[in-house]
Each structure stands twice: as C-alpha cells, then as structure tokens.
C-alpha positions in Angstrom: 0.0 0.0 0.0 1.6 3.5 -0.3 2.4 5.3 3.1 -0.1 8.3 3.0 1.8 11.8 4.1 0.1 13.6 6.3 0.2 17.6 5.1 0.9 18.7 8.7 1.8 16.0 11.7 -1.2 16.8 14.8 0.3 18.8 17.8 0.0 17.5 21.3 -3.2 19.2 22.0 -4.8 17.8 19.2 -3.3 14.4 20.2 -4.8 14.9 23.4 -8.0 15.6 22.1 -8.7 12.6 20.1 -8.0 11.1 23.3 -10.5 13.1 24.7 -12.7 11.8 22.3 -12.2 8.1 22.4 -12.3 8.6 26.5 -16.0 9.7 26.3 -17.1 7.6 23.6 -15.7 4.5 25.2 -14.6 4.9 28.6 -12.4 2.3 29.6 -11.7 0.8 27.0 -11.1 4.2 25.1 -6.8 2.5 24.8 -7.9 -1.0 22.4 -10.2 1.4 20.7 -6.6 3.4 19.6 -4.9 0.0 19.8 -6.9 -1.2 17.3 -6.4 1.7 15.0 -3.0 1.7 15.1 -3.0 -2.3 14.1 -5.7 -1.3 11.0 -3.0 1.4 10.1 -0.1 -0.5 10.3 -1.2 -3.5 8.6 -2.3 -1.1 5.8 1.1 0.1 5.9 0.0 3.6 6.7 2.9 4.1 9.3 2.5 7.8 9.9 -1.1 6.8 10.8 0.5 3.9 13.1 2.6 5.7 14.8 0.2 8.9 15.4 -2.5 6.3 16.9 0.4 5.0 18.9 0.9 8.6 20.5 -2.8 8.8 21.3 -2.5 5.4 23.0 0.3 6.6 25.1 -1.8 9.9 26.2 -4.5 7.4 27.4 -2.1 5.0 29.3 -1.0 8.5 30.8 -4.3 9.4 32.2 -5.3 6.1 33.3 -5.4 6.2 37.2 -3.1 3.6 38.2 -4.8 0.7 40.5 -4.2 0.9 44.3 -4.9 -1.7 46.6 -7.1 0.1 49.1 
C-alpha cells in the first residue's frame, strides 16, 4: 500500500484531544479502541497513521489512574 503523508503532523493538544474523544465515547476501553487503530493502520502500511494512533494510546495509558490496593 503506499504510506499516506500527512500535510501537517497533529500537535499534542490535538493528540490529546482525540484522546479526549475516544475517552467519552468509550470509557475504559477508550486504549484498544486506539490499539486497534494503530494495528488497521499499520497493517495497511500507513505508518504515519500507526505511529500517530500509537501517541494517542500513550496519552490514554497516561491518564489512566493507576490501580491501588485500598
């Protein structure tokens, strides 16, 4: 497939954002929703995609309160 160029890359704040959105459209599970589009991407070959779903999966393991045992 040919690797699609993407005219500008998105900043942070919009990377945040589309975590945003995933977060209220899918609450918990808001991280395999970007998972999974950074697999459909890659396996397209689209890795600018990939790797931009990638950063927006990293937002969302950010903001995920970590367990405690409380």
């Amino acid at each position: 497939m040919t690797q699609i160029t993407l005219p500008t890359l998105p900043t942070d704040p919009e990377i945040h954002a589309m975590a945003g959105v995933l977060t209220r459209r899918y609450g918990e599970r808001a991280c395999e929703v970007a998972h999974h589009f950074k697999l459909e991407h890659a396996t397209m070959g689209d890795d600018t995609r990939a790797a931009l779903w990638s950063h927006v999966c990293d937002r969302l393991a950010q903001s995920v309160p970590s367990p405690t045992l409380s």
